[in-house]
N, C-alpha and C positions, 0 to 999 in steps of 0.2 A: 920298719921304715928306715929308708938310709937319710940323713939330715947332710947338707951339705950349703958350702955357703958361709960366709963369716960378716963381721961386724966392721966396716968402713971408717977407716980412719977420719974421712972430717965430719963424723956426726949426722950425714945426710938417710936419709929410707935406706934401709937394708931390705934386702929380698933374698932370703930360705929357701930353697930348694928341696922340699921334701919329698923324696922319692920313696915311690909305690914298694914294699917288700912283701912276698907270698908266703915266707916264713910267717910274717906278724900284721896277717891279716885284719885283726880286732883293730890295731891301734889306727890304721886307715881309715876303718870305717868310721872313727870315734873322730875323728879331724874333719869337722864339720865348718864348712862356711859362716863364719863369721869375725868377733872382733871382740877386743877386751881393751883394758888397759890396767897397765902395772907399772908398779913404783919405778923402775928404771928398765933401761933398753937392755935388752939379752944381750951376750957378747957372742954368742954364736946359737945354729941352727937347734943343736942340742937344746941349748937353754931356752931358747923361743918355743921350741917346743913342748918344752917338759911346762914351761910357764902357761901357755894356752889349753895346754890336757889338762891341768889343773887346776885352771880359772872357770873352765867349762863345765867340768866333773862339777863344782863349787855353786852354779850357777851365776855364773858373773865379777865382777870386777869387784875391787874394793878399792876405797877413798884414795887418792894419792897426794902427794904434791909434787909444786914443779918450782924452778925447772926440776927434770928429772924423770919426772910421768915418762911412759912410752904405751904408744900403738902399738898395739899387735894383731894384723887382719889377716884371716885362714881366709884363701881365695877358693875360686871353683877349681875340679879337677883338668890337668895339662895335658897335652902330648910332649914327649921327650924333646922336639923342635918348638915347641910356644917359649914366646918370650914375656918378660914383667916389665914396666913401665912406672912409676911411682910420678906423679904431680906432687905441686905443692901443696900443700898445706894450708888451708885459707880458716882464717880467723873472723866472724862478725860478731862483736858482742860476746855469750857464751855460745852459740852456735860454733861448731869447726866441721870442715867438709875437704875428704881425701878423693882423691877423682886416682885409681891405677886400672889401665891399661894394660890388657893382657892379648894376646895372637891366641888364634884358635884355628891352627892349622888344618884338624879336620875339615871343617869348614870349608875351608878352601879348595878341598878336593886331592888333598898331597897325601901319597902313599906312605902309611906307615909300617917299615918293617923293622922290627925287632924295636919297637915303640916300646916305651917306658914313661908309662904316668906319674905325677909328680903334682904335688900342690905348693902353690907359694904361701910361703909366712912372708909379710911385711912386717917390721920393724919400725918406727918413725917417733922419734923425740916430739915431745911435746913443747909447744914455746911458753915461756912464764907466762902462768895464767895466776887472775885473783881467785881467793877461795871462795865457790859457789857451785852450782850443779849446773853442768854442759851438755850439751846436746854433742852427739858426734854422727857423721854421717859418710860412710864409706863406700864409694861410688865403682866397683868394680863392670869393666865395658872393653868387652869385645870387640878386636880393631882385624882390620885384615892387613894391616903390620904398621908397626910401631915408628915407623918413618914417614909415610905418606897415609895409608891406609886407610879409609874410613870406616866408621862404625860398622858389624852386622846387625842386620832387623835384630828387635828380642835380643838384643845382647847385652844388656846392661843390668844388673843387679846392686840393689842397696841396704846396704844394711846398718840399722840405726842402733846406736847404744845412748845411754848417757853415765856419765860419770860423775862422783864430784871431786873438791880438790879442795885440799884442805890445810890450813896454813903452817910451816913448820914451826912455828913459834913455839 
């Protein structure tokens, strides 16, 4: 897989561009849709990756605290032209809920040639939170483009973790 993509200077969603490699077939198939969460934000593609293959291998996440926690959501598979979109962040209580927006050009009926599949890592800081066990809900939804574009039918997938967080005292 080629990782590409780096970490934003003011701390807002980062989006990884993990791109399809036929040398290293395995690791592809092992980057499965979904979501974790770890102690702090990767600084690049590499590291969100390597953090995600190995939370997942692990089954799952372990305790963190914040500030400092980071989201990290494996999205569905892209074509080389789909773009990432990242919402905010919303907070109720220990409830949290990520709404990202992706294009699904196929969809659309756009010719791909010499097309290169790719998955996005999202990255996303968590905001200070008290120590307790959260719900998190990652709302990935297929748009027919990221400006105007409305939903496709069936395009919307969710996927729920929970974490806890734990105090650094």
């Amino acid at each position: 897989m080629v990782a590409t993509g780096g970490a934003s200077a003011d701390a807002g969603p980062t989006v990884f561009r993990i791109n399809y490699d036929p040398v290293k077939p395995q690791e592809w198939s092992a980057l499965r849709v979904g979501t974790i969460v770890i102690p702090s934000c990767p600084a690049s593609a590499g590291d969100a990756l390597a953090a995600y293959l190995a939370a997942t291998a692990s089954k799952g996440s372990g305790p963190v605290s914040t500030p400092g926690g980071c989201i990290v959501a494996a999205g569905p598979m892209l074509d080389g032209p789909d773009a990432v979109s990242v919402g905010k962040l919303d907070t109720v209580g220990n409830e949290l809920r990520l709404k990202i927006a992706h294009t699904q050009v196929r969809r659309s009926g756009m010719d791909l040639l010499r097309n290169v599949p790719w998955r996005p890592l999202v990255a996303a800081s968590l905001p200070a939170l008290r120590p307790g066990q959260y719900k998190l809900s990652i709302i990935w939804q297929a748009v027919k483009s990221l400006t105007d574009g409305g939903p496709f039918s069936g395009g919307e997938q969710t996927i729920i973790t929970q974490f806890n967080v734990i105090s650094r005292e």
